[in-house]
VEXLOMI-569908 format. One record per residue (C-alpha): x, y, z; residue number from 1; residue in one letter. Coordinates in nm, 2 decimals. Layout:
[[X; Y; Z]; NUM; A];
...
# end
This chain:
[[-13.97; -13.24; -23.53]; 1; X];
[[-13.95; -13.60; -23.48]; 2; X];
[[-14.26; -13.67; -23.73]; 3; X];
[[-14.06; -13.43; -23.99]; 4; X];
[[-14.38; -13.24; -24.00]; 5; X];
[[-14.22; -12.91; -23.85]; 6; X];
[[-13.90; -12.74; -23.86]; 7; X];
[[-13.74; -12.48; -23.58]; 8; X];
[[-13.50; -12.24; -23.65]; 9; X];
[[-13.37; -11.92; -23.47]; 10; X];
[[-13.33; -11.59; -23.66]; 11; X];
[[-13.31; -11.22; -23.63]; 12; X];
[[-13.62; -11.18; -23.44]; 13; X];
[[-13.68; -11.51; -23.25]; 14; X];
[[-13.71; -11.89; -23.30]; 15; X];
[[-13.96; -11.99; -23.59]; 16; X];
[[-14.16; -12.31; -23.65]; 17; X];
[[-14.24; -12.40; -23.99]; 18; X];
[[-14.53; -12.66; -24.11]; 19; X];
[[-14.34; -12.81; -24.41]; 20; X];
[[-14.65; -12.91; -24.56]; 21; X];
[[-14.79; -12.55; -24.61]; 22; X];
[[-14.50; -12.35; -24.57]; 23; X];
[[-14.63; -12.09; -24.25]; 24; X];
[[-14.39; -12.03; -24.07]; 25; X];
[[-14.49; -11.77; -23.73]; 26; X];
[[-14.23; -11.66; -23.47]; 27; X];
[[-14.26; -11.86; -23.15]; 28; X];
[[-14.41; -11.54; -22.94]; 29; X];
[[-14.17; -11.44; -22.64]; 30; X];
[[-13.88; -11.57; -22.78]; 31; X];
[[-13.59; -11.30; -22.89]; 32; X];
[[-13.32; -11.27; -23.17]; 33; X];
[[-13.09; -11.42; -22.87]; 34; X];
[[-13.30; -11.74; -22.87]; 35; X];
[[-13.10; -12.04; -23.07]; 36; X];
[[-13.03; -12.40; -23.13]; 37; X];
[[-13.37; -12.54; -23.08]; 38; X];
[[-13.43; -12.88; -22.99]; 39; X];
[[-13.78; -13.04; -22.99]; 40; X];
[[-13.93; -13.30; -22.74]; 41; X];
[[-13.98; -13.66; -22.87]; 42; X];
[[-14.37; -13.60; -22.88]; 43; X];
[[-14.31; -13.24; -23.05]; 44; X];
[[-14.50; -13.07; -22.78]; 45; X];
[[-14.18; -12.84; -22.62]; 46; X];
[[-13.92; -12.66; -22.77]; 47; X];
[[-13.57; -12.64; -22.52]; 48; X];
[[-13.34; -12.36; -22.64]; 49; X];
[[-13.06; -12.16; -22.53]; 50; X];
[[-13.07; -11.76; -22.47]; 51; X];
[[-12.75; -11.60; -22.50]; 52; X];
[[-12.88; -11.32; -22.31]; 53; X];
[[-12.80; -11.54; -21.97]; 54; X];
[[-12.60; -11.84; -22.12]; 55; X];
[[-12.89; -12.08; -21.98]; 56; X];
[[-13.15; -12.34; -22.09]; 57; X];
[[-13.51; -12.26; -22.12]; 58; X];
[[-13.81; -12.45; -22.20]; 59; X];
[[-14.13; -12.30; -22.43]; 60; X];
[[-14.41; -12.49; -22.64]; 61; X];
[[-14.43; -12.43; -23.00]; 62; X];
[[-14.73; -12.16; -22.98]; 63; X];
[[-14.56; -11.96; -22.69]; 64; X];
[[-14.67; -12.09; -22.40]; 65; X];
[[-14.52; -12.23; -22.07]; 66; X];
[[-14.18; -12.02; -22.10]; 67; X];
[[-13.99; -12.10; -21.84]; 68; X];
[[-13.58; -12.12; -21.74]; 69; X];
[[-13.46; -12.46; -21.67]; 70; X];
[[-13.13; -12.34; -21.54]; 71; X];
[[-12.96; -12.07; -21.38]; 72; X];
[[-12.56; -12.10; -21.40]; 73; X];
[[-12.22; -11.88; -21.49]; 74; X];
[[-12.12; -12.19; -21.74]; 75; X];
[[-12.19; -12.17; -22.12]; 76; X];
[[-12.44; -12.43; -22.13]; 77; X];
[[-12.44; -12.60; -22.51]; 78; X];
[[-12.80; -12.78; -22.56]; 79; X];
[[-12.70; -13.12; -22.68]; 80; X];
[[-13.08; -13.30; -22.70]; 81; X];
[[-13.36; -13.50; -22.51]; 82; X];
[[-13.34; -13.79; -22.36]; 83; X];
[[-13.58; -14.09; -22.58]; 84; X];
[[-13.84; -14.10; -22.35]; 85; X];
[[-13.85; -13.69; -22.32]; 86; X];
[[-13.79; -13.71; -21.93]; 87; X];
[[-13.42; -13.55; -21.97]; 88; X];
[[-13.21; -13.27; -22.18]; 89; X];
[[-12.84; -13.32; -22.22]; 90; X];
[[-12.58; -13.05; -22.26]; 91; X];
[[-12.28; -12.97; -22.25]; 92; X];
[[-12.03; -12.68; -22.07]; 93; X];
[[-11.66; -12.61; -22.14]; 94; X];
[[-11.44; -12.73; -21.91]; 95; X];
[[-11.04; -12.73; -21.85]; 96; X];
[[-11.03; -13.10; -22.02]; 97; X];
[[-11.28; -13.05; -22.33]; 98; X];
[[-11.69; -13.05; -22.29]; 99; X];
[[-11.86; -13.20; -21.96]; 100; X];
[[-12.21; -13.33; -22.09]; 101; X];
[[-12.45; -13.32; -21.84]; 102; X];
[[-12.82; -13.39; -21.85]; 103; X];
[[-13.10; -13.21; -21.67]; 104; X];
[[-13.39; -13.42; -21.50]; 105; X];
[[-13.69; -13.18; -21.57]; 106; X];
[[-13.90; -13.34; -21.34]; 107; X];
[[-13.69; -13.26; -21.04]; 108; X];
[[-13.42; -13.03; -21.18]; 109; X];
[[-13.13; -13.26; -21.11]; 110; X];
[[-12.84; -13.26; -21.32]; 111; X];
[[-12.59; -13.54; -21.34]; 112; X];
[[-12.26; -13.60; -21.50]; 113; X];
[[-12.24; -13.79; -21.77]; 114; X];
[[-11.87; -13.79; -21.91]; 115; X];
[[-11.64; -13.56; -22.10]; 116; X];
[[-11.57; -13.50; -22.45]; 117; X];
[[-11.21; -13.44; -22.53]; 118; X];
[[-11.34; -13.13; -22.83]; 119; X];
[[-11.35; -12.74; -22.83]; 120; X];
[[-11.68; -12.72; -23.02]; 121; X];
[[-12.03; -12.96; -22.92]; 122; X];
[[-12.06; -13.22; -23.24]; 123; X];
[[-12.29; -13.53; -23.14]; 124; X];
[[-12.58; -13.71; -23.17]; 125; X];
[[-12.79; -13.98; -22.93]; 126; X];
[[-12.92; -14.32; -23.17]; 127; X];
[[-13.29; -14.28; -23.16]; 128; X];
[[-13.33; -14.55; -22.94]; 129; X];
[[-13.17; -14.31; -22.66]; 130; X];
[[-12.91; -14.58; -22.58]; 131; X];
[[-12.59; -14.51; -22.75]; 132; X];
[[-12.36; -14.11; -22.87]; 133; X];
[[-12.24; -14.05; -23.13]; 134; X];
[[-11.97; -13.77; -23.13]; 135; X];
[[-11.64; -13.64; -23.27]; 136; X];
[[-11.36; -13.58; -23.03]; 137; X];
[[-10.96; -13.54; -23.07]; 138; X];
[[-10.78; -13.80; -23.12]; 139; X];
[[-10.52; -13.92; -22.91]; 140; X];
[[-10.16; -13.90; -23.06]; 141; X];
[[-10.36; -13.72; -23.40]; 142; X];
[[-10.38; -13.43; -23.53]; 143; X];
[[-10.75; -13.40; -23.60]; 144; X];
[[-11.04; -13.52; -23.47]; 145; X];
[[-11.26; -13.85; -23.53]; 146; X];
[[-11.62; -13.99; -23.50]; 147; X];
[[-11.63; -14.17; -23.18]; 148; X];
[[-11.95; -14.43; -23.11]; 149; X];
[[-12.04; -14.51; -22.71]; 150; X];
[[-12.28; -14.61; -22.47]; 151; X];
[[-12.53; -14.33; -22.36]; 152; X];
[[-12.29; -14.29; -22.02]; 153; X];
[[-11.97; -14.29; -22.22]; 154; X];
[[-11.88; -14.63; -22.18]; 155; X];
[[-11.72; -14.87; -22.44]; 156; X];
[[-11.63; -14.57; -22.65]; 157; X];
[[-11.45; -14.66; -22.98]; 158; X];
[[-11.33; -14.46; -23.28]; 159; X];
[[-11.52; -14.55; -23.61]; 160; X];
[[-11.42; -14.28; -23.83]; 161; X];
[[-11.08; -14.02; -23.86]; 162; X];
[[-11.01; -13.85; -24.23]; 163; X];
[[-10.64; -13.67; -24.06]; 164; X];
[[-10.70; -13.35; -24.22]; 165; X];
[[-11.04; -13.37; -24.33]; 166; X];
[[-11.29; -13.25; -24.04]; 167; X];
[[-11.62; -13.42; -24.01]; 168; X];
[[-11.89; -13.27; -23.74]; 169; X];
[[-12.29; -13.31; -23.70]; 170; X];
[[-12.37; -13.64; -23.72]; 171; X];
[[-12.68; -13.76; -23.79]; 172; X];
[[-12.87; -14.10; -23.73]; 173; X];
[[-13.11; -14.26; -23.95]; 174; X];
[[-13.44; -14.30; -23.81]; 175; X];
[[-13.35; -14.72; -23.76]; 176; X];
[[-13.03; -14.66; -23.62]; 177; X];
[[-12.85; -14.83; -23.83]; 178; X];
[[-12.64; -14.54; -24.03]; 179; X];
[[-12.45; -14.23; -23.94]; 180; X];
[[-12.43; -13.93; -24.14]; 181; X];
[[-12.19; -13.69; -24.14]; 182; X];
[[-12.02; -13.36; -24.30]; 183; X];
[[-11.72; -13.39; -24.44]; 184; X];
[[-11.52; -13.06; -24.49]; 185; X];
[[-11.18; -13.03; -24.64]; 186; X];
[[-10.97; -12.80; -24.39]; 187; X];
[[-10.68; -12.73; -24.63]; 188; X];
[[-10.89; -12.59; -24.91]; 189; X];
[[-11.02; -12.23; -24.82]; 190; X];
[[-11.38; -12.20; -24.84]; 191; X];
[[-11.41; -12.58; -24.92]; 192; X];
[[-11.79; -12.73; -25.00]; 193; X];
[[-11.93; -12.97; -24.77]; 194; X];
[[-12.03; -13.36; -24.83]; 195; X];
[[-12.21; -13.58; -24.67]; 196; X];
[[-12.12; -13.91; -24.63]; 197; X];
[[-12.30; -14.19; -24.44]; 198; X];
[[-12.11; -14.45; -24.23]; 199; X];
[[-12.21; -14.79; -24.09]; 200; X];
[[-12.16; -14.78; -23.68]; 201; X];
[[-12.10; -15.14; -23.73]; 202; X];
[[-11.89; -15.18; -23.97]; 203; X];
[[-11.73; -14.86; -24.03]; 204; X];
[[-11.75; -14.85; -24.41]; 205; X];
[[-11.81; -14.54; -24.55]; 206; X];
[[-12.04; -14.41; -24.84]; 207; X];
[[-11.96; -14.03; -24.96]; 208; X];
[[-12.33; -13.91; -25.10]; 209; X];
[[-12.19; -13.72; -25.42]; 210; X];
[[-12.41; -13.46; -25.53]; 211; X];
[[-12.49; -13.31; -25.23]; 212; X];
[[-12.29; -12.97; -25.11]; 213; X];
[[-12.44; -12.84; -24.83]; 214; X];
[[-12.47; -12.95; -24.42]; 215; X];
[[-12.71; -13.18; -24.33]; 216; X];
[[-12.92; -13.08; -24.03]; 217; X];
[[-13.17; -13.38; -24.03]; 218; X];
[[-13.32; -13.73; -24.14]; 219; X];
[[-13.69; -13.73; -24.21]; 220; X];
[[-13.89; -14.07; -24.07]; 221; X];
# end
């Protein structure tokens, strides 16, 4: 949650929130084992989530209540996040020229196209001010893929990170906005351990964070 009090996760028998302070950690009742990627609202009071039973968003607060489906299409919709000010959801669905983010007005149930990112697999993250993306893309004339940095719409997109044969994916802002982290994997070692590094939007210099092997998933306040 955005106050790192809580933590939601899906598993075998539906999504969980977890109180970090005291460790309980209940099921969030009518949710199912097809329930995943969990994404709370900026005040903590909703949960969004995708069920792979229809491929489609739905909406839920954290004790169970107010289920409901927020959309009902053939696409394989990829929850990206809310908007700052909790009044949208982006997402993405695969398209013939990469990922086609969207976002979902919940007040009215309009969706709007946003742009497209030129990757098979959704990797990004909004600054927590709501008005710029960060998100990794192919590069043109490359091989691999790089970190790209834009405006919320898409526009003034530049490239601020590319490691050729190294993959980097879910990129995480600080809480001020004014670092990037990401996972660094190397893709010609087999079973290769992950490492964080953080990188300045700005200037682009990079800081690998030594000692830590494993994904990072999240910046407390």
């Amino acid at each position: 949650s955005r106050d790192g009090s809580r933590a939601a996760y899906g598993w075998s028998d539906g999504l969980h929130v977890v109180t970090l302070a005291n460790g309980e950690n209940p099921i969030v009742p009518g949710t199912t084992t097809n329930d995943y990627s969990p994404r709370w609202s900026p005040d903590g009071s909703q949960l969004a989530f995708v069920r792979i039973d229809d491929l489609n968003l739905y909406l839920v607060n954290p004790d169970g209540s107010g289920l409901r489906r927020l959309t009902d299409y053939p696409e394989y919709e990829l929850l990206l996040d809310w908007s700052a000010d909790g009044s949208r959801l982006y997402y993405a669905v695969p398209g013939p020229d990469g990922l086609s983010l969207r976002s979902l007005e919940l007040a009215s149930g309009a969706v709007r196209d946003e742009f497209v990112v030129d990757a098979k697999g959704l990797s990004a993250a909004f600054s927590p001010d709501g008005r710029r993306i960060a998100f990794v893309g192919r590069v043109p004339g490359a091989m691999g893929y790089g970190l790209y940095l834009a405006q919320a719409n898409g526009s003034d997109r530049r490239l601020i990170a590319q490691l050729d044969d190294w993959g980097l994916a879910n990129p995480v802002w600080s809480p001020d906005g004014r670092w990037l982290l990401v996972n660094i994997v190397n893709n010609d070692v087999p079973d290769s351990e992950t490492t964080p590094a953080l990188i300045n939007p700005e200037t682009c210099q990079a800081i690998p964070l030594e000692g830590i092997e494993a994904t990072v998933q999240g910046w407390a306040p």
